[in-house]
N, C-alpha and C positions, 0 to 999 in steps of 0.2 A: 731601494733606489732613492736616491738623495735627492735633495730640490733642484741640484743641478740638470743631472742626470734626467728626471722626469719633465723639466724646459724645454733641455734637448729632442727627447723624445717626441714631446708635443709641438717641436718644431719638425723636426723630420716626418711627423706623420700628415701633416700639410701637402707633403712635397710639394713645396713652391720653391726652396732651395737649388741655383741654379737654373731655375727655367729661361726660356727668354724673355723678353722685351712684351711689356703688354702697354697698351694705350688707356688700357682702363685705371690704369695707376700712373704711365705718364700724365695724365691729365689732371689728377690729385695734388700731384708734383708740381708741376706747372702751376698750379693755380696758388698752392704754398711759396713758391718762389716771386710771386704777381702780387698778394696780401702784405709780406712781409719786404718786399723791394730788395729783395736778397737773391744774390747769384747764385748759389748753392741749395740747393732742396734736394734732400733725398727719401727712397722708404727702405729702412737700415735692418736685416736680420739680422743679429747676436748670433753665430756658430761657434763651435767650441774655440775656435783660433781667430776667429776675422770675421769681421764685419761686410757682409756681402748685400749690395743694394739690388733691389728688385727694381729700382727707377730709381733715376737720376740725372739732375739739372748742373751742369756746368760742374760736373767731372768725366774726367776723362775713363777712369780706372775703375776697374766692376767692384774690389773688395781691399779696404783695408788691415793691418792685422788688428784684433781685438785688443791688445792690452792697451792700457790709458787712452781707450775709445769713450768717448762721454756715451756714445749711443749702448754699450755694453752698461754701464750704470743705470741707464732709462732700464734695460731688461731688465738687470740684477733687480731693479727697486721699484717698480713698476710705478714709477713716479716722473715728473717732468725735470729735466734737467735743464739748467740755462749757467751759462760761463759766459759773464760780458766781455770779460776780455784775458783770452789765455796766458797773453805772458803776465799776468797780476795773481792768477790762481799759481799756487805752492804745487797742486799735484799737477796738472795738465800744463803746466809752461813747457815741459820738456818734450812733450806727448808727439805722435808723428803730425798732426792736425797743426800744430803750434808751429812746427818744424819746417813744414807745408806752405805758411803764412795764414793760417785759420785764425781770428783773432775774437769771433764770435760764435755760440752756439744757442740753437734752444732745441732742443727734442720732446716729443710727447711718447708715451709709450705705447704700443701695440700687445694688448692683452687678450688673451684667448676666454671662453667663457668658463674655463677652469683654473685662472687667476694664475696663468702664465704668461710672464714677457717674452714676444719674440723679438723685439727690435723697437725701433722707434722711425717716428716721423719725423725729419728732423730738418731746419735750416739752420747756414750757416753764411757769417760773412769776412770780409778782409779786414776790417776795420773795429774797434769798438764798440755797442752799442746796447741799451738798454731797453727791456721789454715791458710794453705795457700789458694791465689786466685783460683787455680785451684780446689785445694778441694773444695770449696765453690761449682763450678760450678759444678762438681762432684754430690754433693748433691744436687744439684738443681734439675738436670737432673732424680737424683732417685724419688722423690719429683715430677715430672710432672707423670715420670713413673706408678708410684703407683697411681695417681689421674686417669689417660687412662686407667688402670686396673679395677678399681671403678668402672669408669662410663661404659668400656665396660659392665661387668657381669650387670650391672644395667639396659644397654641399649637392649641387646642381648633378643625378644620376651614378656619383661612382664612388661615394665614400658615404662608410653606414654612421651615420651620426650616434648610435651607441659604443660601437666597437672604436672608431678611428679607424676599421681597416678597409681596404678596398672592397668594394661590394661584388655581388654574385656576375653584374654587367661588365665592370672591368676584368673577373676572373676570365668568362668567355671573351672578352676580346684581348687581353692577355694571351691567351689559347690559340686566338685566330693568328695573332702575330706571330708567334712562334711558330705555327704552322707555315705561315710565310714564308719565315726568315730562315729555319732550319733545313734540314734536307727532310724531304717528305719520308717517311718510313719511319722515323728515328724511334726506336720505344724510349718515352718515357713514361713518371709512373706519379700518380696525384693521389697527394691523403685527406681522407676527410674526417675530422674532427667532431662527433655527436657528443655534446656535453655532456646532455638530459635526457632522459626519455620523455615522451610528451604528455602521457597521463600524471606523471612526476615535477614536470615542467606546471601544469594545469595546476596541481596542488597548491606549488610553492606560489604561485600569483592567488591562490583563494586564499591563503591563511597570510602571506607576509607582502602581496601586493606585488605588481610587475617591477615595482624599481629594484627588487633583489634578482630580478634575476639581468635584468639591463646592470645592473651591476658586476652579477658574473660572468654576463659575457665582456662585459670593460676589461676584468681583471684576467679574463681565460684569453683574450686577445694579447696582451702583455707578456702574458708568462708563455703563451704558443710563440711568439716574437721570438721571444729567450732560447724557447726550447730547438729550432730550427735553425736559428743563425742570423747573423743579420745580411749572409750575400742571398738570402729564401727570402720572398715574397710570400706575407701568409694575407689571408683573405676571408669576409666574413660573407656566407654565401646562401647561409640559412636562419632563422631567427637564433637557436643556439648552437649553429655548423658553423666550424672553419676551416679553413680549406690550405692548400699548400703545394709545390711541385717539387719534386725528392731534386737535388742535382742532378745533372747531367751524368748519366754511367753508373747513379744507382737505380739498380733495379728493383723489383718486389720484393726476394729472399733477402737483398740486404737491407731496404728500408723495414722489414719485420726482426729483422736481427735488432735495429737499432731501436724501434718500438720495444723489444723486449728487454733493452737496456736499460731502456727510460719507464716501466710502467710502470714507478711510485709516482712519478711526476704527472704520467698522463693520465694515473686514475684518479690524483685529487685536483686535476687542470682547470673542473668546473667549481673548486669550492665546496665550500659547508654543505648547500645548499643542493647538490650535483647527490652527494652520498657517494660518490665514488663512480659514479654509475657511467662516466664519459666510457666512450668506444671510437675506434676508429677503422676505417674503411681506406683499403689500399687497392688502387685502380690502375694497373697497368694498360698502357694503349699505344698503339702506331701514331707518332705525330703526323695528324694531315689528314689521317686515317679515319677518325672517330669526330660527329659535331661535337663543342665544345660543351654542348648542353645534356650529349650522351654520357661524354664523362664526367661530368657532375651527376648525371643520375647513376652510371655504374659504383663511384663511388658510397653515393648514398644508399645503394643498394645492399653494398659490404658493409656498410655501417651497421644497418640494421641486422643482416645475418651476423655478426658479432653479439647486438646487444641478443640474437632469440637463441644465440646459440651460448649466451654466458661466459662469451671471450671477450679479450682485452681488444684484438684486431681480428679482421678477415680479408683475406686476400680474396678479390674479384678472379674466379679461377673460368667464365664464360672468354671464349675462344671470337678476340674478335674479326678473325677474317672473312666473315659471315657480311657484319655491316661494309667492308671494304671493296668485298666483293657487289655488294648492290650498288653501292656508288659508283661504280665505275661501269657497271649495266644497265644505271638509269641513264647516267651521261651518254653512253654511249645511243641509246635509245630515244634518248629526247632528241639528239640532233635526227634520226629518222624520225621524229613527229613533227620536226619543223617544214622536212618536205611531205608528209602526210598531213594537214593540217588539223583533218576529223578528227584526230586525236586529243584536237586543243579546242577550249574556249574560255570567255571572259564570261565571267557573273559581276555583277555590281553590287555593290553594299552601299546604301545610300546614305546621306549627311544629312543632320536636320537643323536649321535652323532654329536657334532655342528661343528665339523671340515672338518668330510669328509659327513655330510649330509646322512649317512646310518643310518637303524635301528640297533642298534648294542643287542637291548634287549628288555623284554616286563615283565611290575608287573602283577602277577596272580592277578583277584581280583573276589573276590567270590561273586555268584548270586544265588538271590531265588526266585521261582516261589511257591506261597505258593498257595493252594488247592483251596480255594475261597476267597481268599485274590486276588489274583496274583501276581505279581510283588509286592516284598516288599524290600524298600529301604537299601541299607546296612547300610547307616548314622541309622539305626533304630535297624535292629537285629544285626552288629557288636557289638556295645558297650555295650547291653544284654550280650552275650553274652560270653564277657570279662572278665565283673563280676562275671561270675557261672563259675560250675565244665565243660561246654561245652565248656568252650576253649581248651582243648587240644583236645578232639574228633573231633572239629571241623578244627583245625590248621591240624591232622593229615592227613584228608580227603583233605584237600587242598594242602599239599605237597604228598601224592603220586598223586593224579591228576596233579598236575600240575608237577611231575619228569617224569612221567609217559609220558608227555605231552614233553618232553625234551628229550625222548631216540626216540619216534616218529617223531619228526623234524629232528635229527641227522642223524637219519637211512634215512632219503629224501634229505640227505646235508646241512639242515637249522642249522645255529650254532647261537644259540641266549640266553643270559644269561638271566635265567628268576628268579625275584625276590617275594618273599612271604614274607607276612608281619608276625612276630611271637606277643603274646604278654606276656607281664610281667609273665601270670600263667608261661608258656612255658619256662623262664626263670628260675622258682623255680620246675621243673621235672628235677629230679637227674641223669636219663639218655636220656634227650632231644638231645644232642649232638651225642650220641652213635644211636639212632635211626634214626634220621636223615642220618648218614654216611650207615644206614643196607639198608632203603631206595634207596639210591643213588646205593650202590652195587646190589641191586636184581637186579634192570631198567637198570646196566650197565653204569651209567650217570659219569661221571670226577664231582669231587664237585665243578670243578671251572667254571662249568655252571648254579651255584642252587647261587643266593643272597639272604641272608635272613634280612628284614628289621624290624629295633625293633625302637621305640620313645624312647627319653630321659627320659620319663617320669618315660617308664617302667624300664628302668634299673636302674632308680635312687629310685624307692622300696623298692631293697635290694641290693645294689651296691655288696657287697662282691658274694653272690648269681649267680649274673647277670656275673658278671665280668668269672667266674670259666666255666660257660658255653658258652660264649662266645668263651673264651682262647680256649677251646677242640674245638669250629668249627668251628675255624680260622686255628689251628693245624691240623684240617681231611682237609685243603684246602678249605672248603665252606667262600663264599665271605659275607662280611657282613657289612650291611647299617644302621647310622642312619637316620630314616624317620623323619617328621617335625620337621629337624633343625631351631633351632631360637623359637621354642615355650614352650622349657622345662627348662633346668639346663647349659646352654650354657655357657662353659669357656674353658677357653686355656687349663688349669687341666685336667677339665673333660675331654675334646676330647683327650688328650694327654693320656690319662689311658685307654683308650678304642682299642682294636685290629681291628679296622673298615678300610676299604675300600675304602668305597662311603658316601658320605654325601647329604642329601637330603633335599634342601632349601626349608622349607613348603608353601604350597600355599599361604598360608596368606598373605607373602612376594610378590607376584606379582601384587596381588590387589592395583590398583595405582601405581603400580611399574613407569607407564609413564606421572603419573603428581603429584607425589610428589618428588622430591629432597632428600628428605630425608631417604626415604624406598631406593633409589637408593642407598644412600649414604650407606646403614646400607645392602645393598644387596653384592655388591659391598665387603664391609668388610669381609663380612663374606666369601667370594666365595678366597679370597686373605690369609685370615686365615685358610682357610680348605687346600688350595693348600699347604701352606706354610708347612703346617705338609704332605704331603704327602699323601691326599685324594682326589680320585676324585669326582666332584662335582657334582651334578644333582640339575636343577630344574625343580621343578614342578607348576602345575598350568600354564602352558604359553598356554592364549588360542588368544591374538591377535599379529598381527606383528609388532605392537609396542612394546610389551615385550620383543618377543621374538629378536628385535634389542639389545634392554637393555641389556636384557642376553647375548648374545653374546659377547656385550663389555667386560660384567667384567671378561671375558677370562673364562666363567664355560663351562665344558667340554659337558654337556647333556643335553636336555631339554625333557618333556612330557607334555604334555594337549593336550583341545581340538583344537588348534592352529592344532595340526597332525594328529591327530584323537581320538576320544572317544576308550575307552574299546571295544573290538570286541570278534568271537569266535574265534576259534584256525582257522579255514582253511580262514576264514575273511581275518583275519593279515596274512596271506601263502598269500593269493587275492592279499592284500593290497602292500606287497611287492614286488612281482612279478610284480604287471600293474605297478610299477614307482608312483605310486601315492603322493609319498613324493619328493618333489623338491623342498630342503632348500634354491638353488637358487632364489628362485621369493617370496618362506617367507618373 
């Protein structure tokens, strides 16, 4: 791959190409065009033909074409370019800018941390003029700015900073989409890519250190890219798994046909270091049919039956109209436990404040005991659930239960802010805010003891939608959370648009939180960025005292998990708090 070629590619693997309009780089823009008293400001991406602006001041037009683009020069040479006046320059007098009436430029470049230009920062104006040192610096600065903008939204939950490829969160919501969007039934079929074995893996970090094998997953990300096409989405979904979904209308027999087309390529996919030893795992499933976290585990399941059975691939040959069938028995069953309600209850999982070591509050979270089922997982009927007309039946029953449950503690002295989770349907019901507020008044309850926690995901649906009912129950005083920060639509913008609270670091972020550097690093950030905007911060998932050390440093204000205690019942947590049993002390 040439230096062109690998530009490109570290421009496309961004995907910020095309997006829309964001405020958090109009305002970068804006501020270059207000420094330099120049009409023109833009932030310029270099594509293989034209120059495409992600922002832009006083043009009209989204992308010019590349050739005798100055901004193309800032990429090629990752250097600052300045033209005082184009019809005096021998190459750009004729250029389309010149042509235009551009008679000035200065761009700074936009470089990635592997010493590739994607574009530039750039002003421009009508007339003449020459730049001083400081200016220069000036736009330097905007120019680094705009690159720490990039990479955050690109780093923030959905792209593996080794790989460049979308991570394990976008694959499942990837998944979820398509479930959506397609016709429910549809078979498709997902591959999964095992570089290493993991005793194999453990070696090659004792004698040559983890940066060879961060390396071969860089370079097995690249060549999987190659190997599938560029209309395939591939995906990095385990520390050396990657992942993939065959096109549309192949199935199993033919994507093993074409595995065994390819297995020089796919046995030395992982490199030197690999010995040959990658395997892959093919997962046939009903879209719609299978969670999206089932088939990442069926295919990881094949994977491993390849590497124990000393083949190249294994077809998932488990029959799954077993899980399809339960989904559509739970569903059908939950909506008779909504009019049976013994079949339901809330336990709370209490919040602690990490300053003064009290429980300062507890998230309701809903349980089922199903008739001869028993116990049935909520990872199983919540997100059922979500998707049908049950989620607001069900949301409803869990907020008066659980207000209900909050005028109960009051009236015994207990003051505890208790959070419920709403989801997306809940956000598109036209008088969700107003009921919630009639709720709180019948039980007598102040709204600023009710938090209600909604995912990025959902709000980001129907943002105007979402937005309207929030604003109303923020305004009746009820307090409000986003839950799995960091695995949705995470930007300066977006938090900044949102009438939120509390911000709730997802678990996902704790996992390794104490022996990776890096999830530290990107924990950290985030907990410094939410503060900064005037959020308080919670994390979740903290179940050892090594995390929860972690946590504490990055100055976040709450923590829950098993670390404190699991989910309890109501007079549990009344037990739990009374005997002392939390003593952040000796955590």
């Amino acid at each position: 791959m040439n230096v062109e070629a690998e530009r490109l590619h570290s421009l496309t693997q961004l995907e910020i190409l095309d997006t829309p309009a964001s405020e958090s780089f109009d305002r970068i823009t804006r501020l270059a065009s207000k420094i330099f008293n120049l009409p023109i400001a833009a932030v310029s991406l270099t594509d293989s033909d034209r120059q495409w602006f992600k922002s832009r001041i006083g043009v009209e037009h989204w992308s010019i074409p590349r050739e005798k683009a100055p901004c193309s020069q800032v990429a090629e040479s990752c250097d600052v370019v300045v033209i005082e006046d184009f019809l005096e320059d021998p190459f750009y007098n004729d250029s389309f800018l010149a042509k235009a009436g551009i008679r000035f430029y200065a761009g700074a470049p936009l470089v990635t941390r592997d010493g590739f230009g994607l574009g530039a920062m750039c002003v421009l104006g009508t007339t003449p003029r020459r730049i001083q040192r400081e200016e220069l610096t000036a736009l330097r600065d905007l120019a680094a700015t705009v690159m720490a903008q990039i990479e955050l939204q690109h780093a923030f939950g959905r792209i593996d900073p080794i790989s460049e490829l979308p991570n394990r969160t976008q694959f499942f919501e990837d998944l979820s989409d398509l479930a959506r969007d397609q016709a429910p039934g549809q078979r498709r079929t997902a591959v999964l890519v095992d570089l290493i074995a993991v005793d194999q893996m453990n070696h090659v970090v004792r004698v040559v250190g983890q940066a060879a094998v961060d390396d071969m997953v860089k370079a097995a990300g690249r060549l999987f890219r190659l190997l599938i096409g560029p209309q395939q989405k591939a995906y990095h979904v385990g520390a050396t798994q990657l992942a993939a979904l065959t096109p549309a209308g192949m199935d199993e027999i033919a994507c093993g046909d074409f595995l065994t087309a390819q297995a020089e390529r796919l046995r030395n996919l992982g490199g030197p270091h690999a010995l040959g030893s990658t395997v892959v795992g093919i997962a046939p499933f009903p879209l719609g049919g299978l969670p999206p976290i089932d088939v990442l585990r069926i295919a990881q399941g094949a994977a491993q039956d390849a590497r124990f059975t000393n083949k190249s691939f294994q077809i998932h040959s488990q029959i799954l109209d077993t899980a399809s069938q339960r989904s559509f028995m739970l569903l059908r069953d939950f909506e008779a436990a909504l009019r049976n309600p013994a079949e339901l209850r809330l336990v709370y999982q209490p919040r602690i404040d990490l300053a003064s070591g009290r429980c300062v509050g507890a998230e309701a979270l809903m349980r089922w005991t199903h008739p001869t089922l028993g116990p049935v997982s909520p990872g199983e009927f919540i997100p059922l659930i979500e998707r049908m007309a049950l989620a607001t039946p069900a949301t409803a029953w869990v907020l008066e239960t659980a207000i209900s449950q909050i005028a109960h503690w009051r009236g015994a002295g207990i003051d505890l802010v208790v959070s419920v989770n709403i989801s997306s349907t809940n956000l598109h019901e036209q008088d969700f805010a107003f009921r919630v507020s009639k709720v709180l008044e019948r039980h007598g309850v102040p709204a600023e003891w009710l938090e209600l926690e909604v995912t990025e995901t959902a709000v980001m649906t129907d943002t105007a939608q979402a937005l309207v009912q929030l604003n109303e129950l923020a305004a009746a005083g009820i307090r409000l959370a986003i839950d799995d920060f960091g695995t949705g639509y995470s930007s300066l913008a977006y938090l900044q648009r949102l009438p939120v609270h509390v911000v709730k670091i997802d678990r996902a972020f704790m996992i390794d939180l104490d022996v990776d550097p890096r999830q530290l690093s990107l924990v950290t950030m985030m907990v410094a960025m939410a503060k900064h905007l005037g959020h308080r911060v919670v994390a979740e998932g903290v179940e050892t005292l090594a995390v929860l050390k972690l946590v504490q440093a990055t100055d976040c204000d709450e923590a829950q998990g098993y670390h404190f205690a699991r989910p309890m019942a109501a007079d549990e947590l009344v037990y739990w708090i009374d005997s002392d049993l939390l003593n952040l002390s000796s955590c």
